[in-house]
C-alpha positions as YAML, in Angstrom:
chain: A
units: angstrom
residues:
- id: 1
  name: UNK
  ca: [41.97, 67.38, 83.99]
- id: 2
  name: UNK
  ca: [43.74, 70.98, 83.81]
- id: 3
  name: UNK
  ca: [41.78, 71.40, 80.14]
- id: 4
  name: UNK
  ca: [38.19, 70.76, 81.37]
- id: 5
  name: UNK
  ca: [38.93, 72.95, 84.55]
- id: 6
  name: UNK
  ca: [39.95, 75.49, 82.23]
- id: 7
  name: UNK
  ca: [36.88, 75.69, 80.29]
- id: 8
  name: UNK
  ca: [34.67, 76.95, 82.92]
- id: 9
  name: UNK
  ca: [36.33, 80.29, 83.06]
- id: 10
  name: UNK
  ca: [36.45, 81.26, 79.18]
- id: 11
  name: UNK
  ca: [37.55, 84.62, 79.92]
- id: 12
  name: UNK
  ca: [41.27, 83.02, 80.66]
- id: 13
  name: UNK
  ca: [41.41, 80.92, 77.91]
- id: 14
  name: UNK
  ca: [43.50, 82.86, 75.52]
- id: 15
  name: UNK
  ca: [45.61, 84.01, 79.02]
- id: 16
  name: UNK
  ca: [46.17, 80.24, 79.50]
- id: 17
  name: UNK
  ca: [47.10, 79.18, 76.12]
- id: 18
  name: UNK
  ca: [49.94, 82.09, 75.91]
- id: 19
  name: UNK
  ca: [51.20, 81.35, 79.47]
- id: 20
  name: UNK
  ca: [51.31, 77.86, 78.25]
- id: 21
  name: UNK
  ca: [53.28, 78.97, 75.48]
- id: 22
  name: UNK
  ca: [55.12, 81.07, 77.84]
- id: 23
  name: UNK
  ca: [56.14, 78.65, 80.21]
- id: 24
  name: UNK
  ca: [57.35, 76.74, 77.17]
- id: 25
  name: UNK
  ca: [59.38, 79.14, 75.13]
- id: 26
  name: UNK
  ca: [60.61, 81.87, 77.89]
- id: 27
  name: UNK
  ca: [60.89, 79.36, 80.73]
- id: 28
  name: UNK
  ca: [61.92, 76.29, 78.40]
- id: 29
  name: UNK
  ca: [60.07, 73.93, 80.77]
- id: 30
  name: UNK
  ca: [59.13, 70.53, 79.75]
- id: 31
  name: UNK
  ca: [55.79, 68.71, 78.84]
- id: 32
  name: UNK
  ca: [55.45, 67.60, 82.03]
- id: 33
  name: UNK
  ca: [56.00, 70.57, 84.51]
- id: 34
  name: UNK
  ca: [54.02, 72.52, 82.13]
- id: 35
  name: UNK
  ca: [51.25, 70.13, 82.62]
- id: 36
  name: UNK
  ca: [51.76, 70.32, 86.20]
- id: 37
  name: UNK
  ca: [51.58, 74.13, 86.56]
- id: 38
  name: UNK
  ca: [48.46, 73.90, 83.89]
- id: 39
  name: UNK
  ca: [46.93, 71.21, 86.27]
- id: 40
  name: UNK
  ca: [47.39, 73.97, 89.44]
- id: 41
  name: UNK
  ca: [46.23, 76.90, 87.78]
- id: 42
  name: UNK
  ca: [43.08, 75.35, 86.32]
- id: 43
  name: UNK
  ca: [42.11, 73.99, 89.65]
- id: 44
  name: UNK
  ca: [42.33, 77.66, 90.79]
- id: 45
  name: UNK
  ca: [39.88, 78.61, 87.93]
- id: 46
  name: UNK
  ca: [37.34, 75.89, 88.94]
- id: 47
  name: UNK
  ca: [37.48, 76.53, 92.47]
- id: 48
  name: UNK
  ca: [37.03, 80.34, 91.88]
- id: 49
  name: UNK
  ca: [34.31, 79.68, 89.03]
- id: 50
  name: UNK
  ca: [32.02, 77.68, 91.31]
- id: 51
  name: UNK
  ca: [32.70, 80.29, 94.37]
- id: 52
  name: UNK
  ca: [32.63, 83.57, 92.74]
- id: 53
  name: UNK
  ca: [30.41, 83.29, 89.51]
- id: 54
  name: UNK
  ca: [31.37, 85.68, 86.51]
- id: 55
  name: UNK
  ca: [34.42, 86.77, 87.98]
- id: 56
  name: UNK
  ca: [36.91, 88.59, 86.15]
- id: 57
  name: UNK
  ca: [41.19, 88.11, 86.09]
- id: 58
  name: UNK
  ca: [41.03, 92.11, 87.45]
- id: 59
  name: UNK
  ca: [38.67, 91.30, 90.61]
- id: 60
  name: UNK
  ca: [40.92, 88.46, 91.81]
- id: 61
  name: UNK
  ca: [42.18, 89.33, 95.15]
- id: 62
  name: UNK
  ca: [44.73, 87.98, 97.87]
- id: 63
  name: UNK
  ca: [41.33, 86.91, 99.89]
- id: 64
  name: UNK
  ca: [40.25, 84.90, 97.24]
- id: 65
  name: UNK
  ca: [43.51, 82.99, 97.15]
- id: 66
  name: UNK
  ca: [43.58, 82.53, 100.75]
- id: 67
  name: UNK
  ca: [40.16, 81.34, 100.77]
- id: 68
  name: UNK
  ca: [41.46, 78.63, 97.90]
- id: 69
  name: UNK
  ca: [43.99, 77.78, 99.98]
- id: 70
  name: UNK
  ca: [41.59, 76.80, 103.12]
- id: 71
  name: UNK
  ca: [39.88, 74.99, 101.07]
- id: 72
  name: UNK
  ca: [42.46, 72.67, 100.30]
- id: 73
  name: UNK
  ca: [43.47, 72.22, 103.69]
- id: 74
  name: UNK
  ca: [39.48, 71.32, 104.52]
- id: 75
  name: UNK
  ca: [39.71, 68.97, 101.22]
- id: 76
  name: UNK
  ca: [43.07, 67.42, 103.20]
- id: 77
  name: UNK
  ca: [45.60, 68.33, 100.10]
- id: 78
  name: UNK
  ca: [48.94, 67.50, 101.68]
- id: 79
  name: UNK
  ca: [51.43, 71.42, 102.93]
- id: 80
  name: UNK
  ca: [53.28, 69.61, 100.08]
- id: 81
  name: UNK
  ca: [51.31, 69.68, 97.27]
- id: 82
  name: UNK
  ca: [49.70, 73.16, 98.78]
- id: 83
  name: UNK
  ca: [52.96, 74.63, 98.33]
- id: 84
  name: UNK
  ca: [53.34, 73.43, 95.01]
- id: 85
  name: UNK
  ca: [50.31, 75.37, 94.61]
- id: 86
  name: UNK
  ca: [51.07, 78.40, 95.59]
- id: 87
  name: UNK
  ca: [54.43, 77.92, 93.41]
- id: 88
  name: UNK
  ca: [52.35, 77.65, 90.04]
- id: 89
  name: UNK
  ca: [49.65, 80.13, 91.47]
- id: 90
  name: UNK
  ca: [52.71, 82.80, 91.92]
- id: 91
  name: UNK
  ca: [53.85, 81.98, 88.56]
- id: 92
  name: UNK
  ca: [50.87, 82.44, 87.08]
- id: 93
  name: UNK
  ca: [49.48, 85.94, 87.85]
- id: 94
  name: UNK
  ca: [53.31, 87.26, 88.05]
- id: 95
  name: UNK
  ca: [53.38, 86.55, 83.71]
- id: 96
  name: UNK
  ca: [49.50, 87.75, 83.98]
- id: 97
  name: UNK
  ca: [51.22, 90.84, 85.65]
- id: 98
  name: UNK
  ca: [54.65, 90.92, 83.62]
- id: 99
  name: UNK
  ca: [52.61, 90.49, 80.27]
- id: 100
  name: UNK
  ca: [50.60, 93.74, 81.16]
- id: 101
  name: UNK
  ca: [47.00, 91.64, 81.30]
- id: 102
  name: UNK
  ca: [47.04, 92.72, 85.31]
- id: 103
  name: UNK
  ca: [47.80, 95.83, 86.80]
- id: 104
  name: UNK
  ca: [48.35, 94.43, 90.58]
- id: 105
  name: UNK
  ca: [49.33, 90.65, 91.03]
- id: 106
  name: UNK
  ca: [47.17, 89.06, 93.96]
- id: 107
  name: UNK
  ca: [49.67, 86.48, 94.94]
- id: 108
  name: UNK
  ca: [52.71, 88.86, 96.26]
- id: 109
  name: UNK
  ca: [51.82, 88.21, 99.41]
- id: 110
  name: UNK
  ca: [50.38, 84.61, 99.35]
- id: 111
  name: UNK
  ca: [52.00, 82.42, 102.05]
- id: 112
  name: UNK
  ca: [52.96, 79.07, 101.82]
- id: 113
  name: UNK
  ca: [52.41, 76.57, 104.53]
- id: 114
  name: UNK
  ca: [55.43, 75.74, 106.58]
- id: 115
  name: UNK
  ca: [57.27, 71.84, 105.36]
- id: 116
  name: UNK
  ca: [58.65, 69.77, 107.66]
- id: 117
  name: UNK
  ca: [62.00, 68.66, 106.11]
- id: 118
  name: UNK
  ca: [61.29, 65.05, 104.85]
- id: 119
  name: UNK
  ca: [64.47, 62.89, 103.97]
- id: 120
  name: UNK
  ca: [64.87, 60.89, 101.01]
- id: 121
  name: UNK
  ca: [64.81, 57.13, 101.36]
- id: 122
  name: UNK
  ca: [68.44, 55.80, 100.57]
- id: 123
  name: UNK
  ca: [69.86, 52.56, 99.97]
- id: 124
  name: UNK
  ca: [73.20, 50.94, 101.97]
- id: 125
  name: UNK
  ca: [75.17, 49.35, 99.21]
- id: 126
  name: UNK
  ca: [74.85, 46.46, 100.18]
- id: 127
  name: UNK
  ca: [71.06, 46.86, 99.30]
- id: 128
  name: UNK
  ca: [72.09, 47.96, 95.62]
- id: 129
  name: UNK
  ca: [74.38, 44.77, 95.69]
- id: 130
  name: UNK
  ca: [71.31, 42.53, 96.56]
- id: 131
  name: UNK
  ca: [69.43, 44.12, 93.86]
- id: 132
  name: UNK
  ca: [71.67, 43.75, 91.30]
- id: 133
  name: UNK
  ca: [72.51, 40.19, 92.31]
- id: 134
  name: UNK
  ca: [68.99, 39.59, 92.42]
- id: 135
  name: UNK
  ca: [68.67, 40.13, 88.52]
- id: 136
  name: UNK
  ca: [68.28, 37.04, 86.17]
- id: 137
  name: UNK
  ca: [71.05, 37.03, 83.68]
- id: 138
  name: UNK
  ca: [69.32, 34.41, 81.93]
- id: 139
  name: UNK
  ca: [67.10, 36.20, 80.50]
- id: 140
  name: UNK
  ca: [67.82, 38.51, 77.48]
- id: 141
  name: UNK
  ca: [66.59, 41.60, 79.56]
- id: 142
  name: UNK
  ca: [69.15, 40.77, 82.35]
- id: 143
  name: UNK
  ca: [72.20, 42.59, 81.39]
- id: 144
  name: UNK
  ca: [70.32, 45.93, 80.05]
- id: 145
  name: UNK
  ca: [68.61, 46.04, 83.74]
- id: 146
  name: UNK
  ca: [71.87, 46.18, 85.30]
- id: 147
  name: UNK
  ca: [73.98, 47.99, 83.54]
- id: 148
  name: UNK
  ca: [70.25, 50.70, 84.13]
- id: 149
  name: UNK
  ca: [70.80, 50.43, 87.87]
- id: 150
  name: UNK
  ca: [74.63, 50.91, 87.47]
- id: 151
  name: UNK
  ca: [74.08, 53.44, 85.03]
- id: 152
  name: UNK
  ca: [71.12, 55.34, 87.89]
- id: 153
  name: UNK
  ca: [73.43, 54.44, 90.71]
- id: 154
  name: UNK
  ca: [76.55, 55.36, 89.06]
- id: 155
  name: UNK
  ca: [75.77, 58.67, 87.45]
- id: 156
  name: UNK
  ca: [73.04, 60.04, 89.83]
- id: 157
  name: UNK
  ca: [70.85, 60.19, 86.75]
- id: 158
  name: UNK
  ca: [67.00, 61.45, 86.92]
- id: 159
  name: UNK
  ca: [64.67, 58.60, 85.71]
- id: 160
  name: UNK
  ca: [63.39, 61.15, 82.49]
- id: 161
  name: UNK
  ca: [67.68, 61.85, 81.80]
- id: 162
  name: UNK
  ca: [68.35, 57.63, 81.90]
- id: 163
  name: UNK
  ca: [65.50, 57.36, 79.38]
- id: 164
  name: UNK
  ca: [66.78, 59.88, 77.11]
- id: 165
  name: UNK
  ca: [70.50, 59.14, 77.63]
- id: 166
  name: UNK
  ca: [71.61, 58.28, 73.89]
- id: 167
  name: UNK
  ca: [74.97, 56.49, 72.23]
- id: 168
  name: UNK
  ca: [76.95, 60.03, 71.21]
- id: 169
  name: UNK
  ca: [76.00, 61.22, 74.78]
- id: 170
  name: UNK
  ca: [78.89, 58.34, 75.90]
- id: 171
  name: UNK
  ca: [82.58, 59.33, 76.27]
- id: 172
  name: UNK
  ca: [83.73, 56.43, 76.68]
- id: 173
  name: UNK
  ca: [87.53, 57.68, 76.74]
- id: 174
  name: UNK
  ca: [87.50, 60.37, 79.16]
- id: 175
  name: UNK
  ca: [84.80, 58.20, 81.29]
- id: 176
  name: UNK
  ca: [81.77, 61.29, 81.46]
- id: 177
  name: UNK
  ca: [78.18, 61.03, 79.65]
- id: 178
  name: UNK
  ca: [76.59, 64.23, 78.43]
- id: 179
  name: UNK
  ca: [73.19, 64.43, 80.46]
- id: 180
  name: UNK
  ca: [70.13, 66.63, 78.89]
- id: 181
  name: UNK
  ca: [68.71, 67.73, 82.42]
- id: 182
  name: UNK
  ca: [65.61, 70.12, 83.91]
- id: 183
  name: UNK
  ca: [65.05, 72.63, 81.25]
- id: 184
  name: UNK
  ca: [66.56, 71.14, 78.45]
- id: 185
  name: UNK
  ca: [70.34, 72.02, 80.49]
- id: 186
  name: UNK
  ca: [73.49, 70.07, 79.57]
- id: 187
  name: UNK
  ca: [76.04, 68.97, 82.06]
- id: 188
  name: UNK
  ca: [78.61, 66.58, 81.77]
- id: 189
  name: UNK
  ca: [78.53, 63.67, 84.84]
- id: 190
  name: UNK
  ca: [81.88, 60.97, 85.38]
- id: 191
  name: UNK
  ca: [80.47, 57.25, 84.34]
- id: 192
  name: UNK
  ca: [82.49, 54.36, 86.76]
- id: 193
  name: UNK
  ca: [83.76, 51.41, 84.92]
- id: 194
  name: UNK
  ca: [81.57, 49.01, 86.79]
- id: 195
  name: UNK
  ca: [78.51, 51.08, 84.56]
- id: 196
  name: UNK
  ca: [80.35, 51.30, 81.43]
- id: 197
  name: UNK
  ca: [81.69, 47.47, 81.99]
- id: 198
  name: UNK
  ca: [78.28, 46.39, 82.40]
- id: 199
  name: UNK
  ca: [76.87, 48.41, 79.05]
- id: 200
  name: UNK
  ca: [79.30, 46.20, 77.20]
- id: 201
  name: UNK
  ca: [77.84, 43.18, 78.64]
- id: 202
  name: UNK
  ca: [74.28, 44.89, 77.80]
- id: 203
  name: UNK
  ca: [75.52, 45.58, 74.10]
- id: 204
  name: UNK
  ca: [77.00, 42.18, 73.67]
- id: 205
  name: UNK
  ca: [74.16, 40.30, 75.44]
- id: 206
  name: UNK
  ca: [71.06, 42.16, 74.30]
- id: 207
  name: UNK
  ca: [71.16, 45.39, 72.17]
- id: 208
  name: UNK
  ca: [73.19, 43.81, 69.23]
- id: 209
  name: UNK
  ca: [70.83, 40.97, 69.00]
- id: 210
  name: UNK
  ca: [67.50, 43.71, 68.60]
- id: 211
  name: UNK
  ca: [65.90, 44.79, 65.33]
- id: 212
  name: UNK
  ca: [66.27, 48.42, 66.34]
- id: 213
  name: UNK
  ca: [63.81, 51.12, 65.81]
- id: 214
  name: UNK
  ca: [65.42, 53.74, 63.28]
- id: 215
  name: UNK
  ca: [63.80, 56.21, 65.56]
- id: 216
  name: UNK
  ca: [65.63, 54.97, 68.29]
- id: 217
  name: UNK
  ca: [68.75, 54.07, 66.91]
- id: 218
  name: UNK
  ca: [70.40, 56.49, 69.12]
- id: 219
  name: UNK
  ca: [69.05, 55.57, 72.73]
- id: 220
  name: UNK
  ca: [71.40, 53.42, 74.64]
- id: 221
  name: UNK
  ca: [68.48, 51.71, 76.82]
- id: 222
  name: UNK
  ca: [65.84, 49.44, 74.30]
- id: 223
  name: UNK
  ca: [62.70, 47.41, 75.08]
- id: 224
  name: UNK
  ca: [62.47, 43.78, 73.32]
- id: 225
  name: UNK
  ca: [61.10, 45.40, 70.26]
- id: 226
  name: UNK
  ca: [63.83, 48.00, 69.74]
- id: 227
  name: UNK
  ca: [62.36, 50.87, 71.39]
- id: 228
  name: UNK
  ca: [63.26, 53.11, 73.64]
- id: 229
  name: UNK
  ca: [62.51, 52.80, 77.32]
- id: 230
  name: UNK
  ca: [59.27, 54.41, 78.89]
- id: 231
  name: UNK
  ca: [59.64, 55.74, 82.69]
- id: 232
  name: UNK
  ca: [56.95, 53.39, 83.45]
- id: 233
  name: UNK
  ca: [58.58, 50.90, 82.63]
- id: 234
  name: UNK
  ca: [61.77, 51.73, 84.70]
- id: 235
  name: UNK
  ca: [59.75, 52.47, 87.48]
- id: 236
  name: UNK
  ca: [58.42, 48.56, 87.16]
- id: 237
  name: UNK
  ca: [62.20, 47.17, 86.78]
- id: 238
  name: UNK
  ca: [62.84, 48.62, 90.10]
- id: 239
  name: UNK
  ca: [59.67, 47.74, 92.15]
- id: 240
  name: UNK
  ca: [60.23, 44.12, 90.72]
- id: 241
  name: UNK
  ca: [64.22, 43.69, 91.68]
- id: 242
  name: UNK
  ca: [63.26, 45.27, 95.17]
- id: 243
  name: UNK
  ca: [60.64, 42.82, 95.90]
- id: 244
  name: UNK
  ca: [62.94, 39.86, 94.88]
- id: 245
  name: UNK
  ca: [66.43, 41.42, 96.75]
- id: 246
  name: UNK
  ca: [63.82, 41.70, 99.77]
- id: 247
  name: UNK
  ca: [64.05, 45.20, 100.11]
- id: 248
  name: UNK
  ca: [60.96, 46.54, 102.45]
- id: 249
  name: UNK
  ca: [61.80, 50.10, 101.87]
- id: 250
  name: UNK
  ca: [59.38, 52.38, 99.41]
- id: 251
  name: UNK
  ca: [61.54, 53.02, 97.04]
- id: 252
  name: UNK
  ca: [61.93, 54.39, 92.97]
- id: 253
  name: UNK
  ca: [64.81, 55.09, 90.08]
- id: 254
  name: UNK
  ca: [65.10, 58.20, 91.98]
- id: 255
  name: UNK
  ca: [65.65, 56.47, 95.35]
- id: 256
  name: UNK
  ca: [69.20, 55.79, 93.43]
- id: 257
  name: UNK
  ca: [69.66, 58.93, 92.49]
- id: 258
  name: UNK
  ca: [69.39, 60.24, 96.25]
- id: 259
  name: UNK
  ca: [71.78, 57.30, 96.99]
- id: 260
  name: UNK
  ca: [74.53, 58.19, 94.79]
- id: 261
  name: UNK
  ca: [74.75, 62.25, 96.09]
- id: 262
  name: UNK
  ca: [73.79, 60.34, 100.14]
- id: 263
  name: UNK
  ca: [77.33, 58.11, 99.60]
- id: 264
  name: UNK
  ca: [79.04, 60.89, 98.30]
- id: 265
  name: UNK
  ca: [78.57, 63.24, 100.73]
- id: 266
  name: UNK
  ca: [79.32, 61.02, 103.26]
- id: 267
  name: UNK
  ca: [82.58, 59.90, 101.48]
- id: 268
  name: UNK
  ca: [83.51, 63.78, 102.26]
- id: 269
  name: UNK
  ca: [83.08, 64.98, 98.49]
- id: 270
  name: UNK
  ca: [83.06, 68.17, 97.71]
- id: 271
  name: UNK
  ca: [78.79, 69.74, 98.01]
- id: 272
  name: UNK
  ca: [79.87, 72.23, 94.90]
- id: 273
  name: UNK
  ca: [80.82, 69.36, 93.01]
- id: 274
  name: UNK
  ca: [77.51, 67.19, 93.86]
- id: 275
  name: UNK
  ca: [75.62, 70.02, 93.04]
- id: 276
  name: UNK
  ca: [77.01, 70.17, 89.74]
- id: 277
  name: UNK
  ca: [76.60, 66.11, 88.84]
- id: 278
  name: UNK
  ca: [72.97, 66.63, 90.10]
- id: 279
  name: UNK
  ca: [72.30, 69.57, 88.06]
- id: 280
  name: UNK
  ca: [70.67, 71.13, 90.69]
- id: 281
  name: UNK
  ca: [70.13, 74.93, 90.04]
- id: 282
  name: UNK
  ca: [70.52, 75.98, 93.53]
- id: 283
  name: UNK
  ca: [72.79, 74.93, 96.12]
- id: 284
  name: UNK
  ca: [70.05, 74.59, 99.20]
- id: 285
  name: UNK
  ca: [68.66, 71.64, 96.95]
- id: 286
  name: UNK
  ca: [71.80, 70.00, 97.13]
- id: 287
  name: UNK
  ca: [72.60, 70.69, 100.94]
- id: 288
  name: UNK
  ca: [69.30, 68.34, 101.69]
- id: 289
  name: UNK
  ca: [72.45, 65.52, 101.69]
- id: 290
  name: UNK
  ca: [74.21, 67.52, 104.42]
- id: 291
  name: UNK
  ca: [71.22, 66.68, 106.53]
- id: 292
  name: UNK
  ca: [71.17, 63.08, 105.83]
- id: 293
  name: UNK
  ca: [74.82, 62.99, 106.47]
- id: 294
  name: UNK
  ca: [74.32, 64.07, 109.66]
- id: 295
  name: UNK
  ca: [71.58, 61.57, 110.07]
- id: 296
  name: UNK
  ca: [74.03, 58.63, 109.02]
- id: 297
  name: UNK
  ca: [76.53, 60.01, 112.22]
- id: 298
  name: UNK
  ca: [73.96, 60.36, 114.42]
- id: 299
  name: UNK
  ca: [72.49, 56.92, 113.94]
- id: 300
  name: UNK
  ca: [76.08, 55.50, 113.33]
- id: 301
  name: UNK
  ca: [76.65, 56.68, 117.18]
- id: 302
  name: UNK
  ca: [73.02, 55.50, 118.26]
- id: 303
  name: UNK
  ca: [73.43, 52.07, 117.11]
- id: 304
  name: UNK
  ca: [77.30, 51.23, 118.16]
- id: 305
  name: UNK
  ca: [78.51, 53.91, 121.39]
- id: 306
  name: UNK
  ca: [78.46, 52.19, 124.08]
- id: 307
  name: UNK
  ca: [76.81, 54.55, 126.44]
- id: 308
  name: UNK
  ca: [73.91, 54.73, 123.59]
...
């Protein structure tokens, strides 16, 4: 969608093909959040395009942002995905500015709209335990789809990181994997023994019986055919175990993810150290847990004081 946007405004083409480049090789962002910021910008250009004819990047002013931004609103975009936006908006005319192709950036002053903090769906453990129980181990595909929920639940592991996760990535001695995060960032995250126990049982069940790929000789998780894993296909894994372990909730591989930092923090570890097994960049990301630990006493009083 981003590239046919695009092409209504010809005078930013070349502008959008270096930021692209930009956002790739200064801001080492991947396919997809370059996509995403493409996707933003372009719907800018068409929305400017069919309001302001012949335009120029020079005669873009704050107005004209604000104007986009109404229009949004009136088209019922989400304060969300406004604010996402605005993000990729800001980004955009501060290289236009940075690179010397503007002499004022417009966005300086755009506002975002104010976001109501929305907390993460989380599963109990006992919920993980009914999904996990509610996989069929007689079927070949049984063992790799556990030891992928112990591996998600375990590790805290982004569904793009669990994809990409390969065999010299395991330290199977001092118990860590070596995770390729956001940005293309390394960090080092503790495996349990339940996960690494039930990668054996995937290995010894599954993976050793696959004609293998050479191309993906070094991804832990395979499909039947010796590939490796697509997110899609992760994403289906968990709808399906979560319909069959009864689970009503909405949830996704990252729904585990917000799980494994949720029981931390509520087991009193350290937020530093959470931070640093999430590979968030920023603290405040991390202290969203705080808030749903809080949550967790609140409703822990709620549901058993007596007085409540």
């Amino acid at each position: 969608m981003a590239t046919s946007l695009m092409k209504k405004m010809s005078f930013l083409d070349e502008q959008l093909n270096e930021y692209k480049n930009f956002l790739k090789l200064e801001k080492n962002l991947t396919g997809n959040s370059i996509d995403g910021y493409l996707h933003d910008v372009g719907r800018l250009i068409s929305y400017l395009e069919a309001e302001r004819p012949g335009i120029t990047a020079e005669q873009i002013r704050l107005d004209d942002l604000q104007n986009f931004l109404n229009w949004l609103c009136e088209f019922g975009i989400s304060p969300r995905t406004q604010a996402r936006n605005i993000s990729s908006i800001r980004s955009f005319f501060h290289y236009m500015n940075y690179s010397n192709k503007m002499d004022t950036n417009p966005s300086e002053l755009l506002e975002a709209p104010k976001l109501g903090k929305k907390l993460p769906v989380v599963l109990s453990l006992e919920e993980i335990d009914r999904m996990v129980n509610a996989i069929d181990l007689s079927k070949p595909e049984g063992h790799r789809n556990r030891a992928i929920i112990e591996t998600l639940y375990g590790c805290g592991l982004r569904v793009s990181e669990l994809v990409n996760l390969r065999l010299t990535d395991i330290y199977r001695k001092d118990e860590f994997i070596r995770v390729k995060g956001k940005g293309n960032k390394e960090r080092l995250v503790p495996i349990g023994s339940k996960a690494l126990q039930e990668i054996d049982f995937y290995f010894e069940k599954y993976r050793n019986h696959l004609s293998i790929d050479p191309s993906a000789s070094n991804l832990l998780f395979l499909n039947r055919r010796g590939k490796g894993l697509t997110r899609v296909m992760i994403f289906t894994i968990i709808k399906e175990l979560a319909t069959r372990a009864g689970i009503k909730k909405v949830i996704s591989p990252h729904t585990f993810r917000h799980s494994f930092a949720t029981h931390l923090v509520e087991g009193g570890a350290d937020l530093r150290a959470v931070q640093e097994m999430l590979g968030h960049e920023s603290i405040l990301t991390t202290e969203i847990y705080t808030h749903l630990d809080r949550e967790f006493l609140r409703q822990s009083i709620i549901d058993h004081h007596p007085r409540r």
